[in-house]
Residue frames relative to the residue before (quaternion, step in Angstrom):
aa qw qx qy qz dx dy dz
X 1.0000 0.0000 0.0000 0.0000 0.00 0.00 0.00
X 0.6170 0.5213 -0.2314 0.5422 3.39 1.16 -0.91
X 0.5165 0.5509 -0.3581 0.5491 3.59 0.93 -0.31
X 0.8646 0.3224 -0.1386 0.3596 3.46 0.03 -1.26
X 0.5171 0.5423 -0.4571 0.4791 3.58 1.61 0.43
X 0.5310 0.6405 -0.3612 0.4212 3.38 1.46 -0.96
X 0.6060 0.5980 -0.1943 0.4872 2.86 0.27 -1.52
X 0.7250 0.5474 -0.1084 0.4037 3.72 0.13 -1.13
X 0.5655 0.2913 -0.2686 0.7233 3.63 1.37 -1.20
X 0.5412 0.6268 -0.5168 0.2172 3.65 -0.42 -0.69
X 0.7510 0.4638 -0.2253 0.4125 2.97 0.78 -1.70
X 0.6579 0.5647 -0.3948 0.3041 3.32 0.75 -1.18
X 0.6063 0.5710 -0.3595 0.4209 3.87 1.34 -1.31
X 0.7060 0.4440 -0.2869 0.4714 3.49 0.81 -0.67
X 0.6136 0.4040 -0.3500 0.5811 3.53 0.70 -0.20
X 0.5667 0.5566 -0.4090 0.4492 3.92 0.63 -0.16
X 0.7200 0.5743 -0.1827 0.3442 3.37 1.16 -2.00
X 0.6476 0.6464 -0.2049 0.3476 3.04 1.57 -1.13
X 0.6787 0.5382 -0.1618 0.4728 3.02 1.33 -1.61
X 0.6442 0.5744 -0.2803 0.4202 3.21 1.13 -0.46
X 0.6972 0.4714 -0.3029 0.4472 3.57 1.32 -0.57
X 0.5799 0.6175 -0.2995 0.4390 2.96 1.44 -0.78
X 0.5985 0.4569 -0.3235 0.5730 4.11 1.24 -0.81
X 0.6215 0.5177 -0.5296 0.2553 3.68 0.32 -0.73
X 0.6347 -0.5417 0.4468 0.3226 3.93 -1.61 0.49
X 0.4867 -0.6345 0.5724 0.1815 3.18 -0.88 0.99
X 0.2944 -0.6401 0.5610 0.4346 4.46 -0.51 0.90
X 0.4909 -0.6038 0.5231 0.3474 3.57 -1.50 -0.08
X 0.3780 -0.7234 0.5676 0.1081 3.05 -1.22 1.10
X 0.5104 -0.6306 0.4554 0.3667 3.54 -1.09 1.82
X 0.3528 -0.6855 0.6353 0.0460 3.55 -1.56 0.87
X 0.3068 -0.7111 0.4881 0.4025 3.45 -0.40 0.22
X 0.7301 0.3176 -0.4483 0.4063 3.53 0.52 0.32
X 0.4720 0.4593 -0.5981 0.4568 3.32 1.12 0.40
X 0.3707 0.7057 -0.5133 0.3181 4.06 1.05 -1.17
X 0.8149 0.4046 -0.1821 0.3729 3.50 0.10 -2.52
X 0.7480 0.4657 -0.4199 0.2176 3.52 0.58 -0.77
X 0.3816 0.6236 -0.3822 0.5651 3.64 1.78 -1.04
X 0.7126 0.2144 -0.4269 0.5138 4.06 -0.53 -0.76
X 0.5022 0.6615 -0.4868 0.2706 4.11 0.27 -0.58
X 0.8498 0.3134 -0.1131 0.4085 3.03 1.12 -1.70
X 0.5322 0.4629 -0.4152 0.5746 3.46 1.39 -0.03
X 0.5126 0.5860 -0.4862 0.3969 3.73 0.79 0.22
X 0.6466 0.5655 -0.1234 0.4968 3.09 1.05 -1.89
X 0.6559 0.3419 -0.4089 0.5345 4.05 0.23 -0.91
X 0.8099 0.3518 -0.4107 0.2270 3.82 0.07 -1.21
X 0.7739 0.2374 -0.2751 0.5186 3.95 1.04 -0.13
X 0.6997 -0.6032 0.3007 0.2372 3.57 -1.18 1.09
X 0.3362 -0.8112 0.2936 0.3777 3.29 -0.40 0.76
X 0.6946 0.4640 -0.1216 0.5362 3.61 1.26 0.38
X 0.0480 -0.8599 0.5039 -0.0669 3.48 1.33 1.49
X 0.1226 0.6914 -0.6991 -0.1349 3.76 -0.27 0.14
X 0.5794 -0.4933 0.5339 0.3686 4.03 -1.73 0.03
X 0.5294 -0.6524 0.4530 0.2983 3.29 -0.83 0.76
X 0.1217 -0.7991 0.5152 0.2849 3.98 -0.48 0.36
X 0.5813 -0.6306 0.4402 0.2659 3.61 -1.43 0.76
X 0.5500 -0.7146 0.3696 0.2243 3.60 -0.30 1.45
X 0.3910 -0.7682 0.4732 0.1819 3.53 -0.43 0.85
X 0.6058 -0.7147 0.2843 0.2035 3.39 -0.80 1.44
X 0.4987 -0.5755 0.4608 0.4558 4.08 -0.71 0.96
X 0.3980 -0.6473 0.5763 0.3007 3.37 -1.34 0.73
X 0.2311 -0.7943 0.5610 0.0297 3.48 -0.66 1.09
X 0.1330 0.7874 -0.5796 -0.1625 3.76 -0.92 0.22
X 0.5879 -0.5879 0.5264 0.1780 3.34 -1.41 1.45
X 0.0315 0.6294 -0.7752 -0.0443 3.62 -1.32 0.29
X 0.1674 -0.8249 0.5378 -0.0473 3.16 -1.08 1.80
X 0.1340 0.6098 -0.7768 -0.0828 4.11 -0.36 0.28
X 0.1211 -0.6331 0.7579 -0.1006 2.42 -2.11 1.67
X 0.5896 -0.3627 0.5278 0.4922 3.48 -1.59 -0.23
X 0.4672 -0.6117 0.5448 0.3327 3.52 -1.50 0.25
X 0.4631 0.6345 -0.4269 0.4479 3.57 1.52 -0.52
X 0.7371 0.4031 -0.2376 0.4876 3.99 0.72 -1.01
X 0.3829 0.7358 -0.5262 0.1874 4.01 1.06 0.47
X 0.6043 0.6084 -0.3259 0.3980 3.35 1.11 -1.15
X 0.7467 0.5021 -0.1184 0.4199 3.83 0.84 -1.59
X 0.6472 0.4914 -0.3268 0.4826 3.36 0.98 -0.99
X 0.6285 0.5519 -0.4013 0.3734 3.35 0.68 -1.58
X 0.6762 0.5259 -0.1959 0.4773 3.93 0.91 -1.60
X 0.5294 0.4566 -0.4155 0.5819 4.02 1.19 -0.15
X 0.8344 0.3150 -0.3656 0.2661 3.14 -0.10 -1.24
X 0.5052 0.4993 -0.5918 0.3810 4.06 1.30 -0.14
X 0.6793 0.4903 -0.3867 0.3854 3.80 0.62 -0.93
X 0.6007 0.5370 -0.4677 0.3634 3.79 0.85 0.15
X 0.4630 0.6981 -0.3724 0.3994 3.26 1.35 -1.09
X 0.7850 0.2578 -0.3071 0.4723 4.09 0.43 -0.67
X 0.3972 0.5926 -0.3767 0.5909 4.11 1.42 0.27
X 0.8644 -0.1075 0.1114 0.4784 3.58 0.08 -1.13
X 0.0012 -0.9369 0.3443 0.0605 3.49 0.70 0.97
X 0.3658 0.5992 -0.3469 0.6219 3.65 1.93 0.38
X 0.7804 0.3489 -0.3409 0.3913 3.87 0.55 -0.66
X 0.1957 -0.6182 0.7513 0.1228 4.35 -0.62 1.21
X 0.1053 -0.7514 0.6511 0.0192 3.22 -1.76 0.86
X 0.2304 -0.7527 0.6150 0.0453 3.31 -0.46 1.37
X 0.0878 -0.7781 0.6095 0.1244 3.78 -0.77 1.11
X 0.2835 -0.6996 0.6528 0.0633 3.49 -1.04 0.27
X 0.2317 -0.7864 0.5597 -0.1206 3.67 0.59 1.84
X 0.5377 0.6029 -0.5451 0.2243 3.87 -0.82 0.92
X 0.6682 -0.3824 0.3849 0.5090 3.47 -1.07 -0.46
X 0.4573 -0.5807 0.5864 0.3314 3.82 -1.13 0.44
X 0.4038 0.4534 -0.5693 0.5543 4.04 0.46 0.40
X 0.8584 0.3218 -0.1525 0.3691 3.60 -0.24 -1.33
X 0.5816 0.4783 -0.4011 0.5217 3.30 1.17 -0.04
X 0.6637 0.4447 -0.3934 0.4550 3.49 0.54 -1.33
X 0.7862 0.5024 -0.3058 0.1899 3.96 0.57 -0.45
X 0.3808 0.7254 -0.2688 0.5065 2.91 2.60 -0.74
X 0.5757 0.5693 -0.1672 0.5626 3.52 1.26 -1.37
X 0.6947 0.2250 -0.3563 0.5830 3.86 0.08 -0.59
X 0.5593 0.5557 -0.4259 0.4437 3.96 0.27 -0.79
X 0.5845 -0.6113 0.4602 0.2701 4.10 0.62 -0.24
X 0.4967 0.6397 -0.4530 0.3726 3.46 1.44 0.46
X 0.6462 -0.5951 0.3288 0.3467 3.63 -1.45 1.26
X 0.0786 0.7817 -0.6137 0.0786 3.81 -0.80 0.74
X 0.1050 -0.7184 0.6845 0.0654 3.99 -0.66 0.70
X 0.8731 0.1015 -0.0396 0.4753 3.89 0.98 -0.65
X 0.1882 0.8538 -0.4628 -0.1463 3.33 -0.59 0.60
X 0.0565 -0.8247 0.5588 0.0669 3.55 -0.87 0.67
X 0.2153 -0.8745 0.4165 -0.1238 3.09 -0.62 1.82
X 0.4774 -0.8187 0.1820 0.2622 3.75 -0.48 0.56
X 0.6455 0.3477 -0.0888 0.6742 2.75 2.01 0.00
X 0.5455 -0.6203 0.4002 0.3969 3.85 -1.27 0.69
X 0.5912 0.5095 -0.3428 0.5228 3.74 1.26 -0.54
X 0.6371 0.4112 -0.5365 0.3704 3.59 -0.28 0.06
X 0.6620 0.5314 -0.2899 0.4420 3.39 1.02 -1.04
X 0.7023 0.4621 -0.3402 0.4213 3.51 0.96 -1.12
X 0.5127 0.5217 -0.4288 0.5302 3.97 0.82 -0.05
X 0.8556 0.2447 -0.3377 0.3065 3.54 0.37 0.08
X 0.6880 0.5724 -0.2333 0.3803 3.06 1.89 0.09
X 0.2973 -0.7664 0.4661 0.3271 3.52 0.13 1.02
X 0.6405 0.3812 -0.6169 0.2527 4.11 -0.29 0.62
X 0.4525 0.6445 -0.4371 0.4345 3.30 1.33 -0.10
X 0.6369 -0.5663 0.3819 0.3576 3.91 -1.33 0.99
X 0.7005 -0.3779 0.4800 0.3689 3.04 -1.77 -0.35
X 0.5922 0.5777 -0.3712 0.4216 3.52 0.81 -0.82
X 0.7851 0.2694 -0.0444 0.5559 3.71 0.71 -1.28
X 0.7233 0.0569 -0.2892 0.6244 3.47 0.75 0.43
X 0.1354 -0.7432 0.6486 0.0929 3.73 -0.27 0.93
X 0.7943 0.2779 -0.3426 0.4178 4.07 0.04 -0.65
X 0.4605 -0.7006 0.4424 0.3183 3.56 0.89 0.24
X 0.1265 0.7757 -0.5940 0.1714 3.61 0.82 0.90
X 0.1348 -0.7491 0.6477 -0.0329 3.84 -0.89 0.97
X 0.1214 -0.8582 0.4569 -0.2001 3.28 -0.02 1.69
X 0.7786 0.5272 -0.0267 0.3393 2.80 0.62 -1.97
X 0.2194 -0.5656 0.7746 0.1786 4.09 -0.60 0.68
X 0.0665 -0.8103 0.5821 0.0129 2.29 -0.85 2.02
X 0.4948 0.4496 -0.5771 0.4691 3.95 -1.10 1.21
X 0.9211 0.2144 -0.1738 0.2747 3.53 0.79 0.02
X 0.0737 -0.7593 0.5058 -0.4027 2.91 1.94 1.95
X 0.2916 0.6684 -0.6748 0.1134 3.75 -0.95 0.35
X 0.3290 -0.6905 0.6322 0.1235 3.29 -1.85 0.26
X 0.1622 0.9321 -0.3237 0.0071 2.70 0.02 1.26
X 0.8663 -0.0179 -0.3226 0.3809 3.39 1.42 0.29
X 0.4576 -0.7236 0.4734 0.2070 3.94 -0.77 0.21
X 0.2417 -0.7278 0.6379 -0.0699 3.22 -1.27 2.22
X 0.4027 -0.5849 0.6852 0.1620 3.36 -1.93 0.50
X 0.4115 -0.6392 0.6475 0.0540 3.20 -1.43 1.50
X 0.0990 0.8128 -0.5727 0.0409 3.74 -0.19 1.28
X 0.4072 -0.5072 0.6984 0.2986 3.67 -1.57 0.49
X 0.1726 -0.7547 0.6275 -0.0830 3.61 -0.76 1.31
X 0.1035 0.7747 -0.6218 0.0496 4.04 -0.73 0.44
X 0.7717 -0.4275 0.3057 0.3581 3.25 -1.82 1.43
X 0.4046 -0.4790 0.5933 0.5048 3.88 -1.19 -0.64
X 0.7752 0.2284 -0.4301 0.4023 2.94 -1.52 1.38
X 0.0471 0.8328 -0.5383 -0.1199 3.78 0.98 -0.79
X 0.3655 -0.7051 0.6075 0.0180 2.84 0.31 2.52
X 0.7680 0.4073 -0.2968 0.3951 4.10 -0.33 -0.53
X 0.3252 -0.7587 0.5400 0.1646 3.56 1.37 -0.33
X 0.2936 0.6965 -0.5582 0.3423 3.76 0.69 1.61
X 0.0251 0.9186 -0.3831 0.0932 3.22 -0.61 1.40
X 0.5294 -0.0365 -0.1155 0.8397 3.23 2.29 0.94
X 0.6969 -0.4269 0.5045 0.2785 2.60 -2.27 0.71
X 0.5114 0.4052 -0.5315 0.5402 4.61 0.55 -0.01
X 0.7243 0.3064 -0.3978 0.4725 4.17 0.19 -0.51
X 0.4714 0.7458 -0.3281 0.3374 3.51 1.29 -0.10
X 0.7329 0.3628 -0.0467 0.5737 2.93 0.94 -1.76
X 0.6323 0.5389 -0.4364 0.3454 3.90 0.92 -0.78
X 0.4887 0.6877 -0.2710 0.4634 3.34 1.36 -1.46
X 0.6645 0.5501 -0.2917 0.4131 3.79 0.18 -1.51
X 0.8365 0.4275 -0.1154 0.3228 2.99 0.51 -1.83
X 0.5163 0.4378 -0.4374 0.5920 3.35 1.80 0.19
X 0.6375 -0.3084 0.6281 0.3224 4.00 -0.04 -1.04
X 0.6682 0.6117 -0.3900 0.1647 3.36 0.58 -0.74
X 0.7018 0.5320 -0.0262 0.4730 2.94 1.63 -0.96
X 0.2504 -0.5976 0.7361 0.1957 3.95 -1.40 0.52
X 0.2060 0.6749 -0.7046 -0.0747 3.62 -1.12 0.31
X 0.2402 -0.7207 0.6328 0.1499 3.61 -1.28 0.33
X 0.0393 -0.7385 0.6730 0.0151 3.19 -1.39 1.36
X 0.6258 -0.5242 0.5054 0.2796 3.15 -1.56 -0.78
X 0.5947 -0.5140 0.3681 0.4967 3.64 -0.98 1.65
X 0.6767 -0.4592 0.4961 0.2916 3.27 -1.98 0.08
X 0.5136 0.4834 -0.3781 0.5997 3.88 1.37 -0.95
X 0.8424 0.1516 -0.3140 0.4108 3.84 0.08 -0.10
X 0.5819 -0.7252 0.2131 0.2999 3.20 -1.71 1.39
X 0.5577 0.5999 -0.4421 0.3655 3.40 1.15 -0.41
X 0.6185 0.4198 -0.4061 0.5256 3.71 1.01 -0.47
X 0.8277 0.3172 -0.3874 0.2535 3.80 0.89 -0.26
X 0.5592 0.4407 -0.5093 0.4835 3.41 1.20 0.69
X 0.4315 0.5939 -0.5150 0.4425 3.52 1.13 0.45
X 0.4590 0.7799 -0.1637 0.3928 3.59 1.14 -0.55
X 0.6736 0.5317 0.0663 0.5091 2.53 0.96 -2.36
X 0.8552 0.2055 -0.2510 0.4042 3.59 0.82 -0.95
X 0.4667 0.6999 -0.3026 0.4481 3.11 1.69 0.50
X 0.4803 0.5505 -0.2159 0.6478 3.46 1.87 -0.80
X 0.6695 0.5353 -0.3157 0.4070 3.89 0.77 -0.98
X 0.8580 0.3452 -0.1254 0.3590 3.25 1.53 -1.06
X 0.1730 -0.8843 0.2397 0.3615 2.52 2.41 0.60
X 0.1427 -0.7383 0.5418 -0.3756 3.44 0.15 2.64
X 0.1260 -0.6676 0.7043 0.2059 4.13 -0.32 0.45
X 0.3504 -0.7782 0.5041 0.1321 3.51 -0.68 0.81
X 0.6212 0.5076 -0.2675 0.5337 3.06 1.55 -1.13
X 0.7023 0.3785 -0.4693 0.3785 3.66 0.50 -0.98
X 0.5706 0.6305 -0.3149 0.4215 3.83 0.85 -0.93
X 0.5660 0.5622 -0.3067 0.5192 3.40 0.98 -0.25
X 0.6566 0.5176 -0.1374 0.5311 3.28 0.57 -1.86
X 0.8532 0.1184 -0.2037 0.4653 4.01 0.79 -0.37
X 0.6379 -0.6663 0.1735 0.3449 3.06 1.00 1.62
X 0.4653 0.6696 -0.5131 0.2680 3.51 0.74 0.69
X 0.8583 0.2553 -0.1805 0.4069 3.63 1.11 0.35
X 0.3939 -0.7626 0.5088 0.0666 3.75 -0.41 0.90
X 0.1489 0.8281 -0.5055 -0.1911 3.18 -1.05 0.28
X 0.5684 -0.6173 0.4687 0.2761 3.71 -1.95 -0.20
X 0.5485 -0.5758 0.5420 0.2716 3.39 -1.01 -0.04
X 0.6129 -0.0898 0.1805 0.7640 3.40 1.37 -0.90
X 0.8947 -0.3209 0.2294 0.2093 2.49 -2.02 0.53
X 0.5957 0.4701 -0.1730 0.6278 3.75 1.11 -1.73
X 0.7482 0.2727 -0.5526 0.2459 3.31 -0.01 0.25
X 0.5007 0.6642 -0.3430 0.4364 2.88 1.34 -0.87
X 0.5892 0.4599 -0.3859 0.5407 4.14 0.99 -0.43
X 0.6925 0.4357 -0.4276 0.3844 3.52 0.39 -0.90
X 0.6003 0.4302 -0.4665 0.4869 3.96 0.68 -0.56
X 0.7213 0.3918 -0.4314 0.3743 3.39 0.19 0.09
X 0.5012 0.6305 -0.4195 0.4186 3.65 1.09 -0.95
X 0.8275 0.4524 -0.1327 0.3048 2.83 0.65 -1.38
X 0.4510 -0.7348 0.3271 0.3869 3.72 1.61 -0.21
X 0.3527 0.7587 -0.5182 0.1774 3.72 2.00 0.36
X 0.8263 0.2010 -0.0575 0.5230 3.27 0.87 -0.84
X 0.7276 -0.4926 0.4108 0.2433 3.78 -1.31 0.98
X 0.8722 -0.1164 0.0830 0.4679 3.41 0.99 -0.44
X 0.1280 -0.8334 0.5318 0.0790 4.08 -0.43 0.22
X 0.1509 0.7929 -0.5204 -0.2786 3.55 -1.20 0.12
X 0.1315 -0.8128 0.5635 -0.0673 3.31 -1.30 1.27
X 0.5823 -0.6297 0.2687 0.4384 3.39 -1.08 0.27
X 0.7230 -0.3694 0.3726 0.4494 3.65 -1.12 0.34
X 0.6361 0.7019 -0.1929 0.2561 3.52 0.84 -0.61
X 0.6955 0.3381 -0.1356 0.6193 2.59 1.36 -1.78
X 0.4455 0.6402 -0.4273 0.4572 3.71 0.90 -1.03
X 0.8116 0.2708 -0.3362 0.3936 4.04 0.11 -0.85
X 0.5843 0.6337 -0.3432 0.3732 3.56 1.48 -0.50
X 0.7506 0.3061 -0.2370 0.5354 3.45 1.21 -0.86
X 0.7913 -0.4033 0.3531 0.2942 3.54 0.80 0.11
X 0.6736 0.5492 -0.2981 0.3947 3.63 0.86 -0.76
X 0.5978 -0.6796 0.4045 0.1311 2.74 -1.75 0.62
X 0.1738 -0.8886 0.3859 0.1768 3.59 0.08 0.85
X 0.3754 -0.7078 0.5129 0.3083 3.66 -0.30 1.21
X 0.8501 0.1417 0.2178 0.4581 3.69 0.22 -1.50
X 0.3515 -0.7917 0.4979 0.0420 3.39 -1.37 0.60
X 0.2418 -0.8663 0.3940 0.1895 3.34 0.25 0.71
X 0.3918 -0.7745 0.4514 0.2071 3.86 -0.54 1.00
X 0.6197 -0.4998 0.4531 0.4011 3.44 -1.46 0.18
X 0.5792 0.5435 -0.4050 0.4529 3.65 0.96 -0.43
X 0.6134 0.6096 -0.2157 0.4534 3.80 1.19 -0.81
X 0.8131 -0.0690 0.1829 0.5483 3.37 0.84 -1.22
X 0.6779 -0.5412 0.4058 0.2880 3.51 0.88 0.17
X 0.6660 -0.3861 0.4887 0.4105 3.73 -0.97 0.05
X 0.0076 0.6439 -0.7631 -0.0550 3.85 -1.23 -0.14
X 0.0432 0.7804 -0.5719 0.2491 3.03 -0.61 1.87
X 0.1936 -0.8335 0.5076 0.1004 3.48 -0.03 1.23
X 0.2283 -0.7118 0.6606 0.0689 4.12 -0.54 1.17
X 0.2482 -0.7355 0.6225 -0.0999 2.79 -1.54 0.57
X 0.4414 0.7350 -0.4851 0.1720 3.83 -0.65 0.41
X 0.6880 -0.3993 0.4717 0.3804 3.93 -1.62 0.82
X 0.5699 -0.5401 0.5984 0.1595 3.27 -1.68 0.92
X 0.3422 -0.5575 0.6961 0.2957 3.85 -0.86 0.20
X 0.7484 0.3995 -0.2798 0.4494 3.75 0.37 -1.18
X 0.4159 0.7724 -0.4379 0.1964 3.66 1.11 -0.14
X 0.3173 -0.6781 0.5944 0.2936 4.07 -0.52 0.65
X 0.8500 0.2404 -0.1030 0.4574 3.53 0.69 -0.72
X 0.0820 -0.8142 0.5707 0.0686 3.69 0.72 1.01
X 0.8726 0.2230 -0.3666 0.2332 3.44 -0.03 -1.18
X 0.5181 0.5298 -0.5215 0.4229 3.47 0.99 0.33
X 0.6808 0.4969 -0.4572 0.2839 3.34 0.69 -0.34
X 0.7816 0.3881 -0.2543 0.4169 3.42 1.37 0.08
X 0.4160 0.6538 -0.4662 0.4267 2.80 1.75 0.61
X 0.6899 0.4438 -0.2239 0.5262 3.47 1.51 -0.27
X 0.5042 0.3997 -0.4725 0.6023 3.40 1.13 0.58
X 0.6166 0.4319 -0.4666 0.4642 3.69 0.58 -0.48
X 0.4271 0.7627 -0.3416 0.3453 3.95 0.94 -0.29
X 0.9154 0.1136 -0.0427 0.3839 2.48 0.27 -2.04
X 0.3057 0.6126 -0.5368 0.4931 3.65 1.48 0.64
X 0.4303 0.6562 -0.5593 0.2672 4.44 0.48 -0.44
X 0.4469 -0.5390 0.5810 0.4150 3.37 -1.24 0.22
X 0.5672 0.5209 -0.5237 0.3644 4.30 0.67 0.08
X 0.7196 0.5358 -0.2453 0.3673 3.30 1.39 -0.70
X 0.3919 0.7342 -0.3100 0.4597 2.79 1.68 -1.01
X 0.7821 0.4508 -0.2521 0.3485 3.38 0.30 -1.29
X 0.5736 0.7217 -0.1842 0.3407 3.20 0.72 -0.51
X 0.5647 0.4702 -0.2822 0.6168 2.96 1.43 -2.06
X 0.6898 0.5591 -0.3207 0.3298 3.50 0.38 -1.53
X 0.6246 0.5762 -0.3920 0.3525 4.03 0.50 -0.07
X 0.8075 0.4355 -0.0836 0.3889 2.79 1.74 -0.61
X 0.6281 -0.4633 0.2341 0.5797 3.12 2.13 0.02
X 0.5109 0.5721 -0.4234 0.4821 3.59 1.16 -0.48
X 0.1529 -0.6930 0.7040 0.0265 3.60 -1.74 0.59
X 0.3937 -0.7612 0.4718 0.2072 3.62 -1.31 0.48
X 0.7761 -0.5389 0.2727 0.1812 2.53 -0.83 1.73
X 0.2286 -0.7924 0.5014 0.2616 3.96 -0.43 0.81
């Protein structure tokens, strides 16, 4: 009897154990759309949910200070609108005057990033590799590696409209002079157009000083003035550069040779004192372009060999 209760519980524990495995949850089995949605969200956490492209930072506004020749007012002024779409962050302030007064505004401690001068001697007075002879106070201006020459003007005998006096080269120039007959207007000695005027006065062995002294000669501050006494018909005759002569209109009797007065070669070069060097020579590298070229070139100017 005892036997057959045993027996009797046994079964039931096993029939309990069974039923119990048979109720228990089944683990879950990965789905491929459960698979896609897990990588979804470890996609989603590891990149933002709003990627935008990064934008390129917009350039420091920068502003250029320029001393030029007064001969280069017309061209520069017309470069510097075509620079505006090249470098449209860089404002350019020019400083229009003779290269005497510039090169001295410059030794005197005034701000310059560029200078472009009308002659090789203004420049050499501020540049300490240049000798003792041509730069006696050893002024040291110049950033040096980026001196260049870069373009080349024509010394012209220029005369009113009509040329009441009938001057028709620099030999009726000098013959005229050498009587009295004549007013011509040049440029001070500190500026170059008044010193290769000089030059072609020395050529025609001319006393400048006494010819002065009997009112046969006027002078400019720069160049433009020295055009405006002629625009204007104060004086019988003027020389100026080919440049200005096409800017204001005037007729040019005569050309003056290199044997007369030398080359006229306008250098160019970065400021040591400059706050902004490499713009300043990103705009000398400018205005050397053949677009710029052209320009000078509408007006008589040529590029420098």
């Amino acid at each position: 009897m005892r036997k057959m209760r045993f027996a009797f519980c046994m079964v039931m524990v096993f029939a309990f154990l069974a039923a119990g495995t048979a109720c228990a949850p089944k683990p879950a089995e990965d789905t491929p759309v459960a698979a896609e949605t897990t990588a979804a969200a470890e996609t989603s956490a590891a990149v933002p949910a709003e990627t935008q492209t990064p934008q390129a930072p917009e350039a420091e506004p920068v502003e250029l200070t320029v001393f030029a020749a007064a001969s280069m007012t017309e061209t520069l002024t017309e470069i510097a609108e075509m620079y505006k779409k090249v470098a449209p962050n860089v404002t350019i302030a020019f400083n229009f005057d003779s290269s005497g007064t510039l090169a001295t505004q410059i030794q005197e401690g005034a701000e310059c990033d560029l200078f472009i001068s009308a002659a090789q001697k203004q420049m050499n007075a501020i540049d300490s590799t240049s000798d003792k002879e041509k730069n006696p106070d050893g002024y040291d201006f110049v950033e040096q590696g980026t001196r260049a020459d870069i373009l080349e003007n024509k010394v012209t005998l220029v005369v009113p409209e009509g040329n009441p006096k009938g001057i028709e080269s620099f030999d009726d120039l000098a013959k005229m002079l050498g009587g009295k007959e004549i007013l011509m207007a040049m440029g001070n000695s500190d500026v170059p157009v008044g010193q290769y005027t000089q030059k072609i006065l020395a050529y025609y062995e001319l006393n400048e000083e006494e010819l002065a002294n009997a009112g046969c000669i006027t002078y400019g501050t720069n160049v433009k003035e020295v055009t405006t006494q002629v625009s204007e018909a104060s004086v019988d005759c003027g020389v100026i550069y080919c440049t200005d002569a096409f800017s204001a209109g005037l007729t040019i009797a005569d050309y003056a040779t290199a044997d007369m007065c030398g080359q006229v070669i306008y250098p160019a070069a970065v400021m040591n004192i400059s706050k902004n060097k490499e713009a300043a020579q990103a705009f000398l590298d400018y205005i050397r372009t053949d677009e710029c070229t052209a320009v000078f070139e509408k007006v008589g100017f040529s590029k420098a060999a």
